[in-house]
MARLOLUM-894998 format. One record per residue: residue in three letters; y, x, z of N, C-alpha, C, CB in turn. Coordinates in Angstrom, 2 decimals, always signed. Each point is the difference from the previous one (the first is absolute). Glycine has a CB too. Layout:
<kolbas>
<ALA <Y X Z> <Y X Z> <Y X Z> <Y X Z>>
...
</kolbas>
This chain:
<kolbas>
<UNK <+101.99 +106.11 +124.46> <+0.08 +0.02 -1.45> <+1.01 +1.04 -0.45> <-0.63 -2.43 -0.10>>
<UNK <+0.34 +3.11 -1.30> <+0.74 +0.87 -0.07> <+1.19 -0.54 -0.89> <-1.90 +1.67 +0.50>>
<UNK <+3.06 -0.97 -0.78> <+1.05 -0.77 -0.52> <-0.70 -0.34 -2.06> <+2.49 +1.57 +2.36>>
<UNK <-3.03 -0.72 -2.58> <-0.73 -0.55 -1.13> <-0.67 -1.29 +0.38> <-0.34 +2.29 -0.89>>
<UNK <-0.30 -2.38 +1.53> <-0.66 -1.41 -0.14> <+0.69 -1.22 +0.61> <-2.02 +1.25 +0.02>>
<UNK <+3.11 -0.57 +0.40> <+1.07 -1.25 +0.67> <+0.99 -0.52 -1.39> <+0.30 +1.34 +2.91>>
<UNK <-0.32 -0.62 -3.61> <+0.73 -0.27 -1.22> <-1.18 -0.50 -1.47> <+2.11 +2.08 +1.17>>
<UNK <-3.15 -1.73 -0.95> <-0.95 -0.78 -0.70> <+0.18 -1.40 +0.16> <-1.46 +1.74 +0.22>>
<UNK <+0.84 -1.82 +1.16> <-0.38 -1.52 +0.75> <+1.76 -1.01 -0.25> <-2.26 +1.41 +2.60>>
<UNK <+3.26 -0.50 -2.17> <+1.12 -0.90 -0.58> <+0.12 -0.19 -1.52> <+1.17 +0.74 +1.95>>
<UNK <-1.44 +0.00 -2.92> <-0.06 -0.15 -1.39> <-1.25 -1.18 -0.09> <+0.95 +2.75 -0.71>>
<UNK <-1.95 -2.96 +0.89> <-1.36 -1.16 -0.03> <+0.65 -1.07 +0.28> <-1.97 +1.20 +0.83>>
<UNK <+2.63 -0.97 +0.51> <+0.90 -1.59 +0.84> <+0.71 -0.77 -1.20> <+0.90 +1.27 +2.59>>
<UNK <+0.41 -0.05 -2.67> <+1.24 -0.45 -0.61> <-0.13 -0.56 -1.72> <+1.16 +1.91 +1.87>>
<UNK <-2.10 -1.44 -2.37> <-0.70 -0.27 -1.68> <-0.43 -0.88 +0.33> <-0.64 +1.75 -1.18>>
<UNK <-0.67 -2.39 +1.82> <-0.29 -0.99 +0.37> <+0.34 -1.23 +0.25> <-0.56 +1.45 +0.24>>
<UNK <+1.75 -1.36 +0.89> <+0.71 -1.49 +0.58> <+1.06 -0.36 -1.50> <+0.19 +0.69 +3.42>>
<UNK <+0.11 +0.38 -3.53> <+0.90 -0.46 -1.16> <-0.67 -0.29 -1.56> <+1.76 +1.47 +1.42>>
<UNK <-3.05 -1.61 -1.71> <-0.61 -0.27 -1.09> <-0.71 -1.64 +0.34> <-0.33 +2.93 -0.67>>
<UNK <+0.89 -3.40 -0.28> <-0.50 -1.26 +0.33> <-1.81 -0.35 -0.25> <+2.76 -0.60 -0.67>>
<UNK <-3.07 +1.50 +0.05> <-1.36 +0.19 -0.76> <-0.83 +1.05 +0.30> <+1.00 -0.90 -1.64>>
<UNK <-2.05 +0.98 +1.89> <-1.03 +1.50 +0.16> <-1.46 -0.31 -1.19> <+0.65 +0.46 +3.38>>
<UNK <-0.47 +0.75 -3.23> <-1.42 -0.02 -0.70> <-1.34 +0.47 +0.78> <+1.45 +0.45 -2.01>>
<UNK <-2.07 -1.37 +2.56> <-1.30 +0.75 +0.62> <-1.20 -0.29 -0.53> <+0.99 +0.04 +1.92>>
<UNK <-1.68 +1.41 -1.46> <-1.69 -0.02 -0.82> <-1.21 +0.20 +1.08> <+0.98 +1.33 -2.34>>
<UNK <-1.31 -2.47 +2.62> <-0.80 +0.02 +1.22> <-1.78 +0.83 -0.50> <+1.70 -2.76 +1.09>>
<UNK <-2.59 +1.71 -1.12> <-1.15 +0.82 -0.81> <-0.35 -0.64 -1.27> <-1.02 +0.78 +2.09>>
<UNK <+1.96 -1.55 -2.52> <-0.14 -0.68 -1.26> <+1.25 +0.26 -0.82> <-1.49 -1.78 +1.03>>
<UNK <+1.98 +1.23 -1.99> <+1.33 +0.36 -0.86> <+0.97 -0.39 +0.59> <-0.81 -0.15 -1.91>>
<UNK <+1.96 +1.26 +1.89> <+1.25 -0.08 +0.43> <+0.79 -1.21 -0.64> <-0.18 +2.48 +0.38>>
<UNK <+0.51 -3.02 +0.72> <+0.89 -1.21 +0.32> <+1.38 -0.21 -0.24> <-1.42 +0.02 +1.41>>
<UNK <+2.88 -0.83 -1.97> <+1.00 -0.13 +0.63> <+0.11 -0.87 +1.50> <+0.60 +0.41 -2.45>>
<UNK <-0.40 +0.01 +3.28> <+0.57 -0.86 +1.40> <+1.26 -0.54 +0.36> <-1.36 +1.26 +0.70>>
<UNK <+2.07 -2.05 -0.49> <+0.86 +0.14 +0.56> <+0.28 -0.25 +1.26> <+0.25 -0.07 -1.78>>
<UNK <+0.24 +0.67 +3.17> <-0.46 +0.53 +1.16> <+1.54 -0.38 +0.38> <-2.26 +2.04 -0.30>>
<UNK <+1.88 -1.53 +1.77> <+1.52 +0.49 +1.39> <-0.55 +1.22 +0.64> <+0.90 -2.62 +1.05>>
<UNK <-0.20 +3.22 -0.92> <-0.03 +1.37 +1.26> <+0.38 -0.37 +0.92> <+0.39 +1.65 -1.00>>
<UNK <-1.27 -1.73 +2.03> <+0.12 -0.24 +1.35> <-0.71 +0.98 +0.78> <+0.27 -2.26 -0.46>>
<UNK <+0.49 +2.50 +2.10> <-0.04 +0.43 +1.08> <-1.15 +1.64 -1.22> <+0.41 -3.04 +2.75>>
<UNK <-0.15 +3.61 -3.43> <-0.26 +1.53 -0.45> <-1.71 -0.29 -0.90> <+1.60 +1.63 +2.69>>
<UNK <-1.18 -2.90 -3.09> <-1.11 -0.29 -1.18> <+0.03 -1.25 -1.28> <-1.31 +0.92 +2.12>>
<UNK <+0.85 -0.55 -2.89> <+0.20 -1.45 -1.38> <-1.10 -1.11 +1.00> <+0.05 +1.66 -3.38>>
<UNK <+0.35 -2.53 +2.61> <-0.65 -1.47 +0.39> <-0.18 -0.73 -0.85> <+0.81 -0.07 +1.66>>
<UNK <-1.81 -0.44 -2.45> <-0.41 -0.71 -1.01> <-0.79 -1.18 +0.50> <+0.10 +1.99 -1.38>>
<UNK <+0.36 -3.07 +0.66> <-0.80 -1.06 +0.60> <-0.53 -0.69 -1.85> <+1.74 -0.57 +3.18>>
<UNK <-3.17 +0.16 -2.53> <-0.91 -0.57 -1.37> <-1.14 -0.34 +0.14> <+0.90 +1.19 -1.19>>
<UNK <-1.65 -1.48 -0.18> <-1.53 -0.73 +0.02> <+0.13 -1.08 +0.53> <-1.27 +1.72 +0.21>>
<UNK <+2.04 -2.53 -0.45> <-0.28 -1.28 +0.29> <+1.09 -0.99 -1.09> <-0.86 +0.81 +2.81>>
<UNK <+0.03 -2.26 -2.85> <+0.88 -0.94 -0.99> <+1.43 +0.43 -0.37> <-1.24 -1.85 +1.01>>
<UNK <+1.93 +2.51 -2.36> <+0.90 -0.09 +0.00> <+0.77 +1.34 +0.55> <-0.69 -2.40 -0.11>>
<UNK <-0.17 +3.15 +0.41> <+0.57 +1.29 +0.39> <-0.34 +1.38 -0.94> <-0.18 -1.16 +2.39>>
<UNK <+0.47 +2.06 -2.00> <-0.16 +1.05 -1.00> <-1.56 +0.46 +0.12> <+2.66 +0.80 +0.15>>
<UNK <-3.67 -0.36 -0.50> <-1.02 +0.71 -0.07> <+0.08 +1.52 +0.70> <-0.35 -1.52 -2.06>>
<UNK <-0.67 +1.34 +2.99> <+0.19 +1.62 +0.19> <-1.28 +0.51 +0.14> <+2.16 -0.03 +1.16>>
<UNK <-2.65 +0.08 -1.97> <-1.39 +0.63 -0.40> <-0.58 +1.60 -0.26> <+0.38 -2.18 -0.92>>
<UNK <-1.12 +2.27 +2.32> <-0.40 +1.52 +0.02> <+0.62 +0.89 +1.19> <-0.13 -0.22 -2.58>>
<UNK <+0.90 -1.03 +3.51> <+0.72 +0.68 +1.12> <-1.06 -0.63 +1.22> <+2.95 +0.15 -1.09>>
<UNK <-3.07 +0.75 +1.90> <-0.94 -0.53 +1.30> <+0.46 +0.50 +1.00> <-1.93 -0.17 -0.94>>
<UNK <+1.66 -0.71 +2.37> <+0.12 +0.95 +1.19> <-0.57 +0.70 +0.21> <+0.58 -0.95 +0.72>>
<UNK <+0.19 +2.17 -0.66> <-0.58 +1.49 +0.28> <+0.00 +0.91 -1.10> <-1.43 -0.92 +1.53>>
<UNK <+1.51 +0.31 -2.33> <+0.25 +0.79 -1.36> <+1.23 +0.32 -0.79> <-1.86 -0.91 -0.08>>
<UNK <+1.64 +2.07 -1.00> <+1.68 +0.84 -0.27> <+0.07 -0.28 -1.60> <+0.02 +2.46 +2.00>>
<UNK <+1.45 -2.61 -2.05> <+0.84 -0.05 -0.88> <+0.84 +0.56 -0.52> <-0.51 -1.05 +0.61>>
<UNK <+0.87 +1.32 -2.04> <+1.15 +0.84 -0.28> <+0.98 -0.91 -0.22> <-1.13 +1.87 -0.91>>
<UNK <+2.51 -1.79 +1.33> <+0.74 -0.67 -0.30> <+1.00 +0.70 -1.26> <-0.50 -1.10 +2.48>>
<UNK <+1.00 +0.24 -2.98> <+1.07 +0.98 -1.12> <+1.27 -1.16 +0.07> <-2.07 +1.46 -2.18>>
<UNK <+3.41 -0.73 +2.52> <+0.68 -0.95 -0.09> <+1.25 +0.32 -1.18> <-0.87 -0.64 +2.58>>
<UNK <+1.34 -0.22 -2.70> <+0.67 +0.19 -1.50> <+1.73 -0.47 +0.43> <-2.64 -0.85 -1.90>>
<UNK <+3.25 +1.34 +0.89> <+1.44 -0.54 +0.65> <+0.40 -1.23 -0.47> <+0.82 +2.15 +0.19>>
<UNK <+0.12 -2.68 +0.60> <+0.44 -1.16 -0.06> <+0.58 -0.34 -1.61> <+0.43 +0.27 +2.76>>
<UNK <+0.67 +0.88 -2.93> <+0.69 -0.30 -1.10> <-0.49 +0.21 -1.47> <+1.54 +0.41 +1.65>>
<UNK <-2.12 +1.09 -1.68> <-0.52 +0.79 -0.87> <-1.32 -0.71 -0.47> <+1.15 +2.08 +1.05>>
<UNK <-1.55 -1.90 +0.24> <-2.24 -1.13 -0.44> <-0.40 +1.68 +0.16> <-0.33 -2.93 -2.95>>
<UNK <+0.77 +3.99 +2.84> <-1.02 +1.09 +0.00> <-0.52 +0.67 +1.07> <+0.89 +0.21 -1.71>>
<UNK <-1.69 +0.59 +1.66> <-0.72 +0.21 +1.40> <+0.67 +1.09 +0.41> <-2.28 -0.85 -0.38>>
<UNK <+2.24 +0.62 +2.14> <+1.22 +0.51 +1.00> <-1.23 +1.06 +0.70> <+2.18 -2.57 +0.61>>
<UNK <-3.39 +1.77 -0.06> <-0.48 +0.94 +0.83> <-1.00 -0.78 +0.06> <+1.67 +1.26 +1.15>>
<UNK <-3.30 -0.72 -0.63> <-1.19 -0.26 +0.37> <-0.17 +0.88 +1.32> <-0.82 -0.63 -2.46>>
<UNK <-0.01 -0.37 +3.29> <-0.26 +0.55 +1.24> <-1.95 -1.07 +0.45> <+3.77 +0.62 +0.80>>
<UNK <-4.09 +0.09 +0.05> <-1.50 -0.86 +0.22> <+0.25 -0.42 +1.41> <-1.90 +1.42 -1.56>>
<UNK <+1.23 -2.89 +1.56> <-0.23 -0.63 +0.89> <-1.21 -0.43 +0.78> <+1.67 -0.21 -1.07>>
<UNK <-1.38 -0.49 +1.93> <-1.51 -0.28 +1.08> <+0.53 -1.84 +0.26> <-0.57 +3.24 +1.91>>
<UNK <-0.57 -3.71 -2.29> <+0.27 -1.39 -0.50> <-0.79 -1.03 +1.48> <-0.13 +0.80 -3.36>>
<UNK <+0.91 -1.19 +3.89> <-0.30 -0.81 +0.99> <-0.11 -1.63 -0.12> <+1.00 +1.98 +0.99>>
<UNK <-1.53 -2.62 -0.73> <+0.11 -1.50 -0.14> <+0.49 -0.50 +1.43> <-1.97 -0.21 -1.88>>
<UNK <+2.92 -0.69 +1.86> <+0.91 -0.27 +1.37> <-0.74 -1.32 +0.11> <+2.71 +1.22 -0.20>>
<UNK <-3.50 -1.78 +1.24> <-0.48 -0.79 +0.70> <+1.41 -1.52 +0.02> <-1.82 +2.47 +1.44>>
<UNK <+1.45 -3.30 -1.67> <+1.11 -1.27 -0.05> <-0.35 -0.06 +2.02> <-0.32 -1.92 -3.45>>
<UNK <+1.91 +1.25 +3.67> <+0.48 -0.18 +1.52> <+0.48 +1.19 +0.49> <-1.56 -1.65 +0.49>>
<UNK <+0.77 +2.72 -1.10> <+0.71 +1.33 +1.27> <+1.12 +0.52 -0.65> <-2.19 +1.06 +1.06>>
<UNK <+3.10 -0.70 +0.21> <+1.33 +0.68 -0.03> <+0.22 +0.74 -1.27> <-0.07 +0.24 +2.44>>
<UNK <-0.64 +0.62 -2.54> <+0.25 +0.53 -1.69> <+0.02 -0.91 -1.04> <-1.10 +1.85 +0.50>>
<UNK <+0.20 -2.87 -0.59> <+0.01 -0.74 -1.44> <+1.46 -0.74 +0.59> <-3.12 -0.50 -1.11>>
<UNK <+3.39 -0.40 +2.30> <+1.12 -0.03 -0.32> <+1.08 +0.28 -0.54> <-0.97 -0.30 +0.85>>
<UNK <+1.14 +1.60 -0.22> <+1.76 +0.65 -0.46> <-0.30 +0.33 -1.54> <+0.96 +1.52 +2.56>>
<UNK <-2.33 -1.36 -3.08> <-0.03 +0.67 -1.48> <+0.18 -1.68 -0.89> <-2.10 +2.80 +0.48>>
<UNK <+1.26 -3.55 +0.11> <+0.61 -1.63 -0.60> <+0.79 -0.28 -0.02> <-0.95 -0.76 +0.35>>
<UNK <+1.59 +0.89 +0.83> <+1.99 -0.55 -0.11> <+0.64 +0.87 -1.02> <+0.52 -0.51 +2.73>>
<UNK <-0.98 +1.95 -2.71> <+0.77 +0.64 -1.32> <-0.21 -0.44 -1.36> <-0.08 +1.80 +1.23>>
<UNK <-1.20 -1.65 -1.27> <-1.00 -0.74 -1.83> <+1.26 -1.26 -0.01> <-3.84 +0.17 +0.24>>
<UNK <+3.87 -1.01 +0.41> <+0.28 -1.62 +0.10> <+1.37 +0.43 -1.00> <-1.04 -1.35 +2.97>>
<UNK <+1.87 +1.91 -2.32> <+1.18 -0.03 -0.32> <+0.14 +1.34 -1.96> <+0.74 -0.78 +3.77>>
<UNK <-1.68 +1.15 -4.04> <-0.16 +0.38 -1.03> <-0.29 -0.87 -0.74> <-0.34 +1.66 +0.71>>
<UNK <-1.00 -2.37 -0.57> <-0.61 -1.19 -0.50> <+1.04 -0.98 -1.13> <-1.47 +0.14 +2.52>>
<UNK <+1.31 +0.55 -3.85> <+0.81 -0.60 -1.05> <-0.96 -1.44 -0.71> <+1.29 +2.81 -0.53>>
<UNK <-0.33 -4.11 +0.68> <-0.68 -0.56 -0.82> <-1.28 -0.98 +0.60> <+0.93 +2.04 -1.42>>
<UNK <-1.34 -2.09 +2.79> <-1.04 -0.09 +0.75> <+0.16 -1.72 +0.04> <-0.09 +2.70 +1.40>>
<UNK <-1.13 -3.55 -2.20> <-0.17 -1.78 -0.16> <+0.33 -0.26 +1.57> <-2.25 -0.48 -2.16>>
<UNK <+2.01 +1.29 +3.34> <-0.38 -0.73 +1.17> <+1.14 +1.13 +0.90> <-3.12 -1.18 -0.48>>
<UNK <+4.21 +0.90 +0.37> <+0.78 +1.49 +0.98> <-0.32 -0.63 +1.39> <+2.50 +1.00 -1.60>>
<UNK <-2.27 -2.48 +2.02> <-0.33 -0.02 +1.65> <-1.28 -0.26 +0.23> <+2.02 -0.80 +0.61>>
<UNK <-3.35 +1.08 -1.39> <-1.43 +0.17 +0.87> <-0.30 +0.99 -0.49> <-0.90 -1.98 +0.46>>
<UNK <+1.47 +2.95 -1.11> <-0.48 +1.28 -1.10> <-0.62 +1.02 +1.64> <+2.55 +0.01 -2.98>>
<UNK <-2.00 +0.27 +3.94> <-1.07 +1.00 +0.59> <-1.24 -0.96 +0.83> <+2.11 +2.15 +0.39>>
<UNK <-2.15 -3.73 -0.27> <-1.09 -0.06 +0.62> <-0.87 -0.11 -1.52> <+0.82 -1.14 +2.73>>
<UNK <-0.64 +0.95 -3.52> <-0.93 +0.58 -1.85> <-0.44 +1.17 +0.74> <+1.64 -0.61 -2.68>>
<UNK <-0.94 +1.49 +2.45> <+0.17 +1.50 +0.05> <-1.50 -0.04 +1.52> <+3.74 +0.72 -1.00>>
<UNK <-3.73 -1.03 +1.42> <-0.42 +0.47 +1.33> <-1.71 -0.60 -0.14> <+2.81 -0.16 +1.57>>
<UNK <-3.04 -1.07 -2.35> <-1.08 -0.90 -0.35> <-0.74 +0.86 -1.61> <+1.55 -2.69 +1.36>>
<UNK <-0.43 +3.07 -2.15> <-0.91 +0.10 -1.29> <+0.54 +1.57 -0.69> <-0.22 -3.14 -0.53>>
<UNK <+1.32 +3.69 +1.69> <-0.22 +1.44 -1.05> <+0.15 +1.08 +0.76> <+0.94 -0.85 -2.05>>
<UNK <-0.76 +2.20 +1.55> <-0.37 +1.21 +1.00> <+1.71 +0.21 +0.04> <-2.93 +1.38 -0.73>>
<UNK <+3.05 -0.44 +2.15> <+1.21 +0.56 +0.16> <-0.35 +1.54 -0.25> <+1.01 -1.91 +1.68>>
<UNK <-0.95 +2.56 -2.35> <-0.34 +1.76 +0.33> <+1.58 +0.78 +0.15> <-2.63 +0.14 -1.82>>
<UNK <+2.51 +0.89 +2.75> <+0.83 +0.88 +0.11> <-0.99 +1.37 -1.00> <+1.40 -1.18 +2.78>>
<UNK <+0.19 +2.07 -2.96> <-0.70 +0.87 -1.22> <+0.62 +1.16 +1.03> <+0.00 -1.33 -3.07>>
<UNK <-0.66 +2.08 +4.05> <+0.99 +0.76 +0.68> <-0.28 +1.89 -0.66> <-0.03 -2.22 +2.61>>
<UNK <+1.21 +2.69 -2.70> <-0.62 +1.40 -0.68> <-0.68 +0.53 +1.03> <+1.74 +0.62 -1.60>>
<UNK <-2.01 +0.34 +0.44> <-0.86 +1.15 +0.90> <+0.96 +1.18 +0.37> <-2.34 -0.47 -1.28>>
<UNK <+2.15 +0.23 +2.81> <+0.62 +1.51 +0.40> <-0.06 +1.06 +0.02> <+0.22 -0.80 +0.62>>
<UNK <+0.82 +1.61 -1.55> <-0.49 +1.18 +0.23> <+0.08 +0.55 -1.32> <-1.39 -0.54 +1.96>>
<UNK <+1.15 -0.62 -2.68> <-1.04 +0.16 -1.04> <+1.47 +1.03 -1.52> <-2.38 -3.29 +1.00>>
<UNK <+3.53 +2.21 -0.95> <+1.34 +0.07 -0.58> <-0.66 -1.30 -1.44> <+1.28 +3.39 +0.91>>
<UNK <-0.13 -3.03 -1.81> <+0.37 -0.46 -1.19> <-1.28 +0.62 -1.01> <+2.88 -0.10 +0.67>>
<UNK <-3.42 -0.84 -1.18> <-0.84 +0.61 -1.25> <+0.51 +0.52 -1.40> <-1.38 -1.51 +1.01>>
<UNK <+1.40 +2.43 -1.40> <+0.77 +0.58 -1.39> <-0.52 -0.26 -0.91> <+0.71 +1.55 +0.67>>
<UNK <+0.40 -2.36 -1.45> <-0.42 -0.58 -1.74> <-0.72 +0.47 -0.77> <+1.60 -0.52 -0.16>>
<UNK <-2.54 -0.21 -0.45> <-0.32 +0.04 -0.69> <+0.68 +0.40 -1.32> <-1.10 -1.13 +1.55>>
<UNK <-0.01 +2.22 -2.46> <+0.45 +0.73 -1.21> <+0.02 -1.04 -0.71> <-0.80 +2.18 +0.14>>
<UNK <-0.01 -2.67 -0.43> <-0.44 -1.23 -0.93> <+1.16 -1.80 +0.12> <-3.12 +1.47 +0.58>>
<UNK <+2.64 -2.26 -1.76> <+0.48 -1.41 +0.34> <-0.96 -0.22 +1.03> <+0.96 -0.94 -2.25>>
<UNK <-0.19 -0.16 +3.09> <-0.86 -0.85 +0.81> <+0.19 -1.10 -0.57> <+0.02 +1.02 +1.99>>
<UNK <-0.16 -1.57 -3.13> <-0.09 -0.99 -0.61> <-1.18 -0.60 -0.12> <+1.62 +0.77 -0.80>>
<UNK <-1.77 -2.03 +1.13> <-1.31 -0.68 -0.14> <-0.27 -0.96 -0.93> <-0.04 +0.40 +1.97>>
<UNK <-1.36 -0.54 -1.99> <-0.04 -1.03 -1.35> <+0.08 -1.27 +0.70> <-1.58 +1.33 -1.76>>
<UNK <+2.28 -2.52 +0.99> <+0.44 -1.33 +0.68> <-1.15 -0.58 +0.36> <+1.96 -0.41 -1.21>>
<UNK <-2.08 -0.66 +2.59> <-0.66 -1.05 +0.26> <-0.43 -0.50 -0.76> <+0.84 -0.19 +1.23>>
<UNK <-2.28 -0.75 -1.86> <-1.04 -0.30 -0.82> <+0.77 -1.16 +0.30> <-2.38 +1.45 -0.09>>
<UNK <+2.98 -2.36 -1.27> <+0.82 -1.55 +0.33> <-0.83 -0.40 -0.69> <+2.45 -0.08 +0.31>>
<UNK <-2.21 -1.72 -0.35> <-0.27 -0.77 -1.22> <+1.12 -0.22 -0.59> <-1.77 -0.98 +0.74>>
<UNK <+3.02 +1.54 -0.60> <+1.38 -0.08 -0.77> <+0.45 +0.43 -1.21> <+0.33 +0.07 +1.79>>
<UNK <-0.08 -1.16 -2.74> <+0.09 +0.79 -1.13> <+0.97 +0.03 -0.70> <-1.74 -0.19 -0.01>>
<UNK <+2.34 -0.07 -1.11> <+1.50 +0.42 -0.72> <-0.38 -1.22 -0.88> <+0.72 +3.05 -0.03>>
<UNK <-0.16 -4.13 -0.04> <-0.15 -1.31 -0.43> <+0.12 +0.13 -1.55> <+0.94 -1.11 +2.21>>
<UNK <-0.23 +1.82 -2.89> <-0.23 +0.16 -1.92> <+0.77 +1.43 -0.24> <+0.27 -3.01 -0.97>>
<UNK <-0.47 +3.78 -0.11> <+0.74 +0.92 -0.55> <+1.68 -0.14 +0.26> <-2.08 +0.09 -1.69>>
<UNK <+2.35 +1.00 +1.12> <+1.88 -0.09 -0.11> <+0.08 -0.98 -1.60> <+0.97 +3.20 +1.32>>
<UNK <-0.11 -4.14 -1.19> <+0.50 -0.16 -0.72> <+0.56 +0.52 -1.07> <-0.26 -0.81 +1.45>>
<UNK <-0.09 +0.77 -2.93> <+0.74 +1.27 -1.30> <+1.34 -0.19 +0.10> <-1.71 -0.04 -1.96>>
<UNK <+2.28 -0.79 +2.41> <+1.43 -0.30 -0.55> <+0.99 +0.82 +1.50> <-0.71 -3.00 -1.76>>
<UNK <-0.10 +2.77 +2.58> <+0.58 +0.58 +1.56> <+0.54 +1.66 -0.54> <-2.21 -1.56 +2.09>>
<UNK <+1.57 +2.38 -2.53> <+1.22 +1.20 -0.06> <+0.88 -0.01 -1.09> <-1.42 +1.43 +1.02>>
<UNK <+1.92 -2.44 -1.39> <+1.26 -0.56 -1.26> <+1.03 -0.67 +1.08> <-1.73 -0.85 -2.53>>
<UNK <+1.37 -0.18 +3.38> <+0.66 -0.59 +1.23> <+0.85 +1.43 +0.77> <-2.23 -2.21 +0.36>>
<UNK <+1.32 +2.69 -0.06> <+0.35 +0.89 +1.29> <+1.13 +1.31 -0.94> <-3.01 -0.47 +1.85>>
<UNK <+2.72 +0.64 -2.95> <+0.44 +1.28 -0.88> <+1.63 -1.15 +0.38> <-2.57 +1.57 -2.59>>
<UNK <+2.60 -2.48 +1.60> <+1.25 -0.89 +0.07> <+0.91 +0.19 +1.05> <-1.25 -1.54 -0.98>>
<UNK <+0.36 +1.21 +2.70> <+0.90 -0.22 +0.49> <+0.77 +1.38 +0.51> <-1.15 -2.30 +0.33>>
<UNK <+0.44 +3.51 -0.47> <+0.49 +1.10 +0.30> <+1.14 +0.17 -1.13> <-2.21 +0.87 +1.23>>
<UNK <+2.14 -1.22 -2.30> <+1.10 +0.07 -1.82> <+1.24 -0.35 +1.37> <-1.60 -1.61 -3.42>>
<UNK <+1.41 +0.34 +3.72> <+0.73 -0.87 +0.18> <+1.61 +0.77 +1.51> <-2.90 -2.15 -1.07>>
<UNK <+1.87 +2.84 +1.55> <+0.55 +0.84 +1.30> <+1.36 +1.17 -0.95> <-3.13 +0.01 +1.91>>
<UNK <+2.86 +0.64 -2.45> <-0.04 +0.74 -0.56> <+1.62 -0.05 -0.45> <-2.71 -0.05 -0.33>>
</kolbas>
């Protein structure tokens, strides 16, 4: 490898492990994930009860990842991936489970959560492509239009609410 792409592949790593969040776009609409970097690849675990959706990612098939920074939220770097599905029992889904596990915020079941994991959802590694480097930003927003909810805003603002709020700022003052 040449020292350019040794400093790519460390820029993909180091943005990565340290973003708690990615954005990937498998062959359907780009996703938030939240992942681990392990042994020189992301690891997402989903599709199943209670887990995140990951719709449009397959084995054997590529992904763009975009990862965003921790502090800021803005985008750090995009790079493409080759999307593997890790088989439950073998050595790989292990060590990538024991990592997920210990990310795993919030999880109803923390001591049966990987035999779940192993019965009802996918493990994928997102490993880059070599060779390939960092994908360069986009000119444009990558802003998307929100998820189709049934969520809605329960009544108008209140008339009297910007008289309240004017007050309590008087009040600072």
């Amino acid at each position: 490898m040449t020292t350019a792409e040794l400093l790519d592949a460390a820029l993909v790593e180091e943005a990565t492990k340290k973003s708690g969040l990615i954005w990937v776009r498998g062959t359907d609409a780009e996703r938030a994930l939240w992942h681990v970097w392990h042994e020189g690849a992301a690891h997402v675990v989903g599709d199943g009860p209670g887990e995140q959706p990951l719709p449009g990612l397959v084995d054997g098939g590529t992904a763009v990842v975009t990862v965003r920074s921790k502090d800021k939220g803005g985008r750090l770097v995009g790079w493409r991936a080759t999307t593997v599905e890790l088989a439950p029992g073998t050595p790989e889904w292990e060590a990538a489970v024991g990592e997920l596990k210990g990310k795993r915020l919030n999880a109803p079941d923390a001591e049966t959560m990987t035999g779940r994991w192993a019965r009802e959802c996918r493990v994928l590694r997102l490993e880059p492509v070599a060779g390939e480097g960092p994908i360069p930003a986009s000119a444009g927003s990558l802003a998307a239009a929100p998820v189709p909810t049934s969520a809605i805003t329960r009544d108008a603002v209140p008339a009297g609410l910007p008289r309240l709020l004017g007050r309590r700022g008087a009040k600072r003052r």
